[in-house]
Rosetta silent file (secondary structure, phi, psi, omega in degrees, C-alpha in Angstrom):
SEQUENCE: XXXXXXXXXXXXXXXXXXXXXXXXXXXXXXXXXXXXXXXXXXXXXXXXXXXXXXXXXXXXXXXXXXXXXXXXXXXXXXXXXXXXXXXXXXXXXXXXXXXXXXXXXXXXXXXXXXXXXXXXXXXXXXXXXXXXXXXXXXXXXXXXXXXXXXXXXXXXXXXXXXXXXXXXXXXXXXXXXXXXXXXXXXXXXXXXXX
SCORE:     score description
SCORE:     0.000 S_00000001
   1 L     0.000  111.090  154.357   81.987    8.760   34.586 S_00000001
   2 L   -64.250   98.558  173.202   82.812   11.897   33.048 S_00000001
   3 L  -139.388   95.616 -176.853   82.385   12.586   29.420 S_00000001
   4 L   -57.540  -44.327  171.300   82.859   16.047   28.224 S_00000001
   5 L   -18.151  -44.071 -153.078   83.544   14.891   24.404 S_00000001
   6 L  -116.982   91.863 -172.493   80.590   14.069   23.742 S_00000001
   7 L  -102.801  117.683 -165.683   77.849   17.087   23.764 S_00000001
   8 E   -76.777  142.693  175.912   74.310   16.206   24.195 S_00000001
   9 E  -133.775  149.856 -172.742   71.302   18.478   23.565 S_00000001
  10 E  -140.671  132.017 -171.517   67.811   17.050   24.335 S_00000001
  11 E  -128.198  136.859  170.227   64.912   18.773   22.824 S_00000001
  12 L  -125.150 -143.937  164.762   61.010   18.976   23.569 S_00000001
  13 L  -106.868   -3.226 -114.555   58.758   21.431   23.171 S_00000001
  14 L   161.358  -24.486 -177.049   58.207   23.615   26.399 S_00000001
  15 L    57.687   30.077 -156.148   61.578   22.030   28.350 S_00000001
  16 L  -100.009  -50.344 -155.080   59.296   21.164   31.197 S_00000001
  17 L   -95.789  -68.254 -149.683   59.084   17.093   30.944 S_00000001
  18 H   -91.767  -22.536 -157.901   60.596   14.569   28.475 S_00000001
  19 H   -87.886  -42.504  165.150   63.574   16.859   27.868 S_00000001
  20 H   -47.113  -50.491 -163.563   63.998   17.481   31.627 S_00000001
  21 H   -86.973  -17.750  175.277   63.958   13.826   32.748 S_00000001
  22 H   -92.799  -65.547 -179.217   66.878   12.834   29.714 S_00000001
  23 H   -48.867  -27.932  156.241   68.934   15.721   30.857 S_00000001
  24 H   -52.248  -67.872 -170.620   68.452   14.595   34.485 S_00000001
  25 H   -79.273   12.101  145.520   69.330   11.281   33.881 S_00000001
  26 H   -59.460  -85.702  162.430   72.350   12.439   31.625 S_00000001
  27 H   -31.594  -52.418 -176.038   74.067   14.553   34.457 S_00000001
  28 L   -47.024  -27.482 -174.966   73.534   11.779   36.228 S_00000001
  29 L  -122.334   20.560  170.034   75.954    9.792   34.184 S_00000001
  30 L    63.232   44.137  166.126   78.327   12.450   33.659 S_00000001
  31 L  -121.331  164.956 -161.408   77.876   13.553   30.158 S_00000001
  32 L  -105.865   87.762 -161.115   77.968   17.057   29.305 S_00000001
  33 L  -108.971  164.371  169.297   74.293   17.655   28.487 S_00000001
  34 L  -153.471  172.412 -171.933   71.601   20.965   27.914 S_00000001
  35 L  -154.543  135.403 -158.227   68.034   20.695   27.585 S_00000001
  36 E  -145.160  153.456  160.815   65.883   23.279   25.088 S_00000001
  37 E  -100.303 -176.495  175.521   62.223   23.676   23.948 S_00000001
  38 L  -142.805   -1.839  164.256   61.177   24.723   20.735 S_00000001
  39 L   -88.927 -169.584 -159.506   57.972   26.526   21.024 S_00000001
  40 L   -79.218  -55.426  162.570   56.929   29.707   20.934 S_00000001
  41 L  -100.018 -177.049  178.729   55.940   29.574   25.120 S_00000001
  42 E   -94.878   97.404 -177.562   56.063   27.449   27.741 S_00000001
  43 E  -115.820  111.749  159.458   53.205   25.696   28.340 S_00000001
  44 E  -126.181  161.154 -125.591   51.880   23.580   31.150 S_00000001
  45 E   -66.722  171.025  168.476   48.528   21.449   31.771 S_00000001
  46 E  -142.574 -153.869 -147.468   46.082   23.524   34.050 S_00000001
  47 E   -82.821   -3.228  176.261   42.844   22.919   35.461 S_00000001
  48 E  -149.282  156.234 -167.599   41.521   22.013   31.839 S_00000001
  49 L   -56.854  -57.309 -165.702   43.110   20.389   28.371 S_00000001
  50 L   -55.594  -10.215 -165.665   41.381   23.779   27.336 S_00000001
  51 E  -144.024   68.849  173.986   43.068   26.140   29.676 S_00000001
  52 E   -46.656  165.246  155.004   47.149   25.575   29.922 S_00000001
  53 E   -97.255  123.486  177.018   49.472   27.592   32.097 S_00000001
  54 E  -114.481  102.935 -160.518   51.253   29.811   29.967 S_00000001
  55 E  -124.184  169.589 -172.898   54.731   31.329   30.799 S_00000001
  56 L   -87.819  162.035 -171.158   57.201   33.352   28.635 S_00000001
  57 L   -93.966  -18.935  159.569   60.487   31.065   28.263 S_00000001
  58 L  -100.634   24.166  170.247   62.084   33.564   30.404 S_00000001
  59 L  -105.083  140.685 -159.003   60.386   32.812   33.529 S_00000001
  60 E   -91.174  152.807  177.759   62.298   30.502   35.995 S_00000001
  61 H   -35.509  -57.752 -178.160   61.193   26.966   37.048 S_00000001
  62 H   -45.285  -54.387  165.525   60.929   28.654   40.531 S_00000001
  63 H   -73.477  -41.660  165.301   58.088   31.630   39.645 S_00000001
  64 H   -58.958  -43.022 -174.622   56.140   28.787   37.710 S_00000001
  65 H   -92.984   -7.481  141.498   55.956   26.253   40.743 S_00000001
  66 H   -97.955   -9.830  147.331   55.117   29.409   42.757 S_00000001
  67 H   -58.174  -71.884  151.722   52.565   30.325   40.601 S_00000001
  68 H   -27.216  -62.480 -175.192   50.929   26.988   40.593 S_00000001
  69 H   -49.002  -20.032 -158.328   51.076   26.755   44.165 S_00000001
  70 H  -121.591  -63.881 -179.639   48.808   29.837   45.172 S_00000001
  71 H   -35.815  -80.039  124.991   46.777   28.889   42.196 S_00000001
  72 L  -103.383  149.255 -147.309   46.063   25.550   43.197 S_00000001
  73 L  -129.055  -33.198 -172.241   48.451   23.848   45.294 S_00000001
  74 H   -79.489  -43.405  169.123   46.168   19.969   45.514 S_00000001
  75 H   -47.007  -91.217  158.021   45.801   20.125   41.923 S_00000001
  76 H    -9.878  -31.416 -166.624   48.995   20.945   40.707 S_00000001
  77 H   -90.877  -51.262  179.520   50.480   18.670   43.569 S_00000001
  78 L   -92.631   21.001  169.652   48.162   15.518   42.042 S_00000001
  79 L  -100.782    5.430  178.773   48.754   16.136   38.191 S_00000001
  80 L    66.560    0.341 -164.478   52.459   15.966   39.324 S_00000001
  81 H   -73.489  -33.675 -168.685   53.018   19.065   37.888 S_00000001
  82 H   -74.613  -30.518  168.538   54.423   20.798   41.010 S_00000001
  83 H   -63.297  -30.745 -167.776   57.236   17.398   41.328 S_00000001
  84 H   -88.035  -62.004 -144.774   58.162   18.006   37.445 S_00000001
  85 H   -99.463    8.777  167.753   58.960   21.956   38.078 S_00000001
  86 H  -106.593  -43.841  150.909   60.722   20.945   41.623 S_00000001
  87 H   -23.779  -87.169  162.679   63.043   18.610   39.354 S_00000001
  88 L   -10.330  -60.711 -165.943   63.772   21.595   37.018 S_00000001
  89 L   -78.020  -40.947  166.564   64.369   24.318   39.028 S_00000001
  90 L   -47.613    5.154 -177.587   67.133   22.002   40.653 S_00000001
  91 L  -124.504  -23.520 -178.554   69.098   21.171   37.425 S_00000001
  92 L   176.213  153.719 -168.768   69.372   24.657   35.974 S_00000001
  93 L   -52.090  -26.632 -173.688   66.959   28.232   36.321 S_00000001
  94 E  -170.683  153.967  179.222   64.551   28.457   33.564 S_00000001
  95 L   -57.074  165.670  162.122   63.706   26.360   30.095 S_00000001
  96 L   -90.544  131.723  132.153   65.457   27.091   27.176 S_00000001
  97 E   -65.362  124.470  169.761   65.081   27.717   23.288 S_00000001
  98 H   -70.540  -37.897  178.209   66.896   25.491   20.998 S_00000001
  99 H   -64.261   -5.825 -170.114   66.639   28.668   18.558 S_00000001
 100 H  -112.626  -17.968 -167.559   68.043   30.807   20.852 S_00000001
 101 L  -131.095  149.896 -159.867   71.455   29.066   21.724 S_00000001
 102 L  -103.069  -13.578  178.128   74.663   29.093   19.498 S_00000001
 103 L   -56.072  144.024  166.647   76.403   26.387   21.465 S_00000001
 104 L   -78.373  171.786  154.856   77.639   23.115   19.145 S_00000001
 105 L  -142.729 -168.925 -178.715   76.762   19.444   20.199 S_00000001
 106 L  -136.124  -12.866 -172.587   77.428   16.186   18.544 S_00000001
 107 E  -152.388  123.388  147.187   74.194   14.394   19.371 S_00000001
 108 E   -97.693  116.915  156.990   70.211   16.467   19.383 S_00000001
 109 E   -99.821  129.663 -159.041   67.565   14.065   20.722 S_00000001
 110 E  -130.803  140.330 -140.720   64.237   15.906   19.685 S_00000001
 111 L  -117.052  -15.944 -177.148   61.069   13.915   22.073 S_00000001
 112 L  -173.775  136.100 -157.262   58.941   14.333   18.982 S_00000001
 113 H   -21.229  -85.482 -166.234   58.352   14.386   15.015 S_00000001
 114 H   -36.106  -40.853  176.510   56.853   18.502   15.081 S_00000001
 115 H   -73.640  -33.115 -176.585   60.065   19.262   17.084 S_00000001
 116 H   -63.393  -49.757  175.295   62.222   17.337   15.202 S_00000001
 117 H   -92.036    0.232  152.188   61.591   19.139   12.485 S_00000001
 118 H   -52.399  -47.588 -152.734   61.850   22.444   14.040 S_00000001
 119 H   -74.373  -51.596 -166.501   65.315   21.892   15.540 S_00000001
 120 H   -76.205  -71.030 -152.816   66.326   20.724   11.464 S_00000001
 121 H   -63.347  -27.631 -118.380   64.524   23.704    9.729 S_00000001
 122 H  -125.703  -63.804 -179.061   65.912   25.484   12.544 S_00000001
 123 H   -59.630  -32.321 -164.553   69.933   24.180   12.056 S_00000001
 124 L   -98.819  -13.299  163.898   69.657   24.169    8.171 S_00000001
 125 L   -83.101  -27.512  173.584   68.677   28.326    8.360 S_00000001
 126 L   -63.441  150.848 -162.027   71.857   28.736    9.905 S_00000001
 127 L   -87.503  147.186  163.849   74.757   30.103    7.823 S_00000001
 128 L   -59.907  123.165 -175.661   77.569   27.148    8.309 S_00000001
 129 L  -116.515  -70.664  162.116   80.457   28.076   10.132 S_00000001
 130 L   -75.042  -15.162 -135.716   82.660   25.148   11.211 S_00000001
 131 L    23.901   61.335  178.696   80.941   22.991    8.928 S_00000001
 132 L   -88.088  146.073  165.511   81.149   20.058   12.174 S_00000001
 133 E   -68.486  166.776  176.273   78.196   17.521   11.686 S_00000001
 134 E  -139.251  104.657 -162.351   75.783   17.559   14.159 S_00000001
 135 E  -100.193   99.503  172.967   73.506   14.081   14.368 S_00000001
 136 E  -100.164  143.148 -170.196   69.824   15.015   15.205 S_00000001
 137 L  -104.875  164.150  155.008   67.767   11.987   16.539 S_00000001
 138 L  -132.127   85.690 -179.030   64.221   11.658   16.778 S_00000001
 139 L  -110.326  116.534 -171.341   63.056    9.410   19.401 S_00000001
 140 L   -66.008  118.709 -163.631   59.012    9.423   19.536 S_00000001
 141 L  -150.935   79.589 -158.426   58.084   10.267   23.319 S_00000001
 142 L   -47.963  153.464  153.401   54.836   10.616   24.833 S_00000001
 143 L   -56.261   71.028  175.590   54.061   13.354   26.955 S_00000001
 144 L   179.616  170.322 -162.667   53.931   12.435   30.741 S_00000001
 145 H   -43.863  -40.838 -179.217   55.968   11.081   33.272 S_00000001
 146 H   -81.144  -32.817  171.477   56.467    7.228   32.815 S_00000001
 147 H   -60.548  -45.081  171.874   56.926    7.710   29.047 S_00000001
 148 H   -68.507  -31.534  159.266   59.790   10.376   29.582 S_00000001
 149 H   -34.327  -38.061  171.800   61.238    8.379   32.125 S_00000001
 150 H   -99.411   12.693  177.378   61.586    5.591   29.299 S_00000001
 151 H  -102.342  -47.190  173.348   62.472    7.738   26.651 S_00000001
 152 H   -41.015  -55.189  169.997   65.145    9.059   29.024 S_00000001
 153 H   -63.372  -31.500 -170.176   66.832    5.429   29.549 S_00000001
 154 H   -86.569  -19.907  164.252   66.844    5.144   26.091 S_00000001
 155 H   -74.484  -24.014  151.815   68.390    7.980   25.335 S_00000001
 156 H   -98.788   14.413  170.053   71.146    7.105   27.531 S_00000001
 157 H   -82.564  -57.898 -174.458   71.565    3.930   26.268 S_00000001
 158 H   -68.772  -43.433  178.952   72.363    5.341   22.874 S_00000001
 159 H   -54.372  -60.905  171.486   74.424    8.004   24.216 S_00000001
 160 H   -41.380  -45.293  166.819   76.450    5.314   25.776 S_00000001
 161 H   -35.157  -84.104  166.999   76.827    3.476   22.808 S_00000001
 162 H   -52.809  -13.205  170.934   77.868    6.167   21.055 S_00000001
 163 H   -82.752  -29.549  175.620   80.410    7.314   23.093 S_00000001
 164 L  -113.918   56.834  111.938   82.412    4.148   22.851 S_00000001
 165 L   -43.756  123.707  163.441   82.391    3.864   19.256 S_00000001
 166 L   -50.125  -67.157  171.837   85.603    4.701   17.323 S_00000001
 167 L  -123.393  125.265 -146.626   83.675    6.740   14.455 S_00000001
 168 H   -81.357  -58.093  171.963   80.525    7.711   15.517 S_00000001
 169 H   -10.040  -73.236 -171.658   80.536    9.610   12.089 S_00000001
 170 H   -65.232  -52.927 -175.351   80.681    5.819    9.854 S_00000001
 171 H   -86.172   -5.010 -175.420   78.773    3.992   12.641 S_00000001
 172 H   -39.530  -79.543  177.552   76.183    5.950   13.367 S_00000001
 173 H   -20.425  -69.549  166.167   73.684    4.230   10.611 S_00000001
 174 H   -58.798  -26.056  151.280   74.508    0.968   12.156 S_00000001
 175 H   -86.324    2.458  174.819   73.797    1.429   15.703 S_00000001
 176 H   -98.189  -19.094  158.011   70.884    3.415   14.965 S_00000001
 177 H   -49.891  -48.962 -167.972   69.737    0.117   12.851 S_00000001
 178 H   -81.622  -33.330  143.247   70.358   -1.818   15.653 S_00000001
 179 H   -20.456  -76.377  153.769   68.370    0.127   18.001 S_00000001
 180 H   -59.007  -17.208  167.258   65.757   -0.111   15.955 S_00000001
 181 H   -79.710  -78.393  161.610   65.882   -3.652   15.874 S_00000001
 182 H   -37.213  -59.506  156.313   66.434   -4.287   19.430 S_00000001
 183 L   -70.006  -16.103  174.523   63.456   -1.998   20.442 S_00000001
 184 L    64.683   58.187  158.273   60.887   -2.483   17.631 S_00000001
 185 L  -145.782  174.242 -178.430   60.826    1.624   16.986 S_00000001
 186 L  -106.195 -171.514  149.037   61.684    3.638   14.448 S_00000001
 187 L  -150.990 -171.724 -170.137   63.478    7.039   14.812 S_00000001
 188 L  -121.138  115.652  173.490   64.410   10.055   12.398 S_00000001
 189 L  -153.184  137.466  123.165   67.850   11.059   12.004 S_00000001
 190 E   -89.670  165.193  161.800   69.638   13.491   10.156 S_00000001
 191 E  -121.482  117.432  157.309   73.003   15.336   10.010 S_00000001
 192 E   -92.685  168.825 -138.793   73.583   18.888    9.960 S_00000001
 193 E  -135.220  123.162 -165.749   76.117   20.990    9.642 S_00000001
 194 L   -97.120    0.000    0.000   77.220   23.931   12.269 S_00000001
């Protein structure tokens, strides 16, 4: 099902994992989706908590999982790390900034609090143009694979939702209530203004 109306932005930090796997399984369902970090680099784990892989935000999925590989290729292959950045480079060339792109949406899902409140400090420095709301989400989403995977359904649950509401604007409150209810979590949500 195709639905361009409705434009999704899914935000992590780094644009490697949980952001990755809700924008996967968006395209998948035909909505008209992007996927953005919010740090300063790109960072993913390496052979110690203490010693990340560190790339510039302008290096493609493709030079990071050929980096890894010649680094270690058994590591990298059995931290899953090399399957995550073979995902990636197949949905689109290199991570993203959310600070960096000018495009509107109608729905931000941010993967975690610290991000959450980048993407709003980050929308509220902008000078107001259109004034169109913009409805940033906060759905709390550990880092690694089976948690973005379920952060992912749920993020397309609510996108579905919201798309067949009459006024997403009015209902919003109330299906985000109900959510919350249904799942026993909380989220964060504001609206901003483009």
């Amino acid at each position: 099902m195709e639905s361009p109306s409705l434009r999704v932005a899914v935000v992590c930090s780094s644009n490697q994992n949980r952001s990755m796997e809700a924008h996967y399984s968006l395209s998948k369902r035909g909505f008209n989706v992007r996927s953005f970090g919010t740090g300063t680099h790109v960072k993913l784990t390496g052979p110690s908590p203490n010693k990340p892989n560190i790339y510039d935000f302008k290096t493609t999925y493709e030079k990071m999982y050929n980096d890894l590989l010649k680094k270690d290729r058994d590591l990298y292959t059995h931290n899953g790390i090399l399957h995550l950045l073979d995902r990636n480079r197949r949905i689109k060339p290199r991570p993203e900034r959310f600070q960096d792109c000018r495009d509107q949406f109608d729905l931000i899902f941010t993967c975690e609090e610290k991000v959450y409140d980048r993407v709003v400090e980050d929308m509220y420095s902008r000078e107001q143009e259109t004034c169109q709301p913009v409805h940033v989400i906060n759905i709390d989403i550990k880092d690694n694979a089976e948690d973005a995977t379920l952060g992912a359904f749920l993020i397309c649950e609510m996108c579905q939702c919201f798309l067949y509401t009459d006024d997403m604007e009015n209902d919003m409150d109330l299906l985000l209530q109900d959510f919350e209810r249904r799942k026993s979590r909380s989220f964060l949500h504001t609206v901003c203004f483009y």
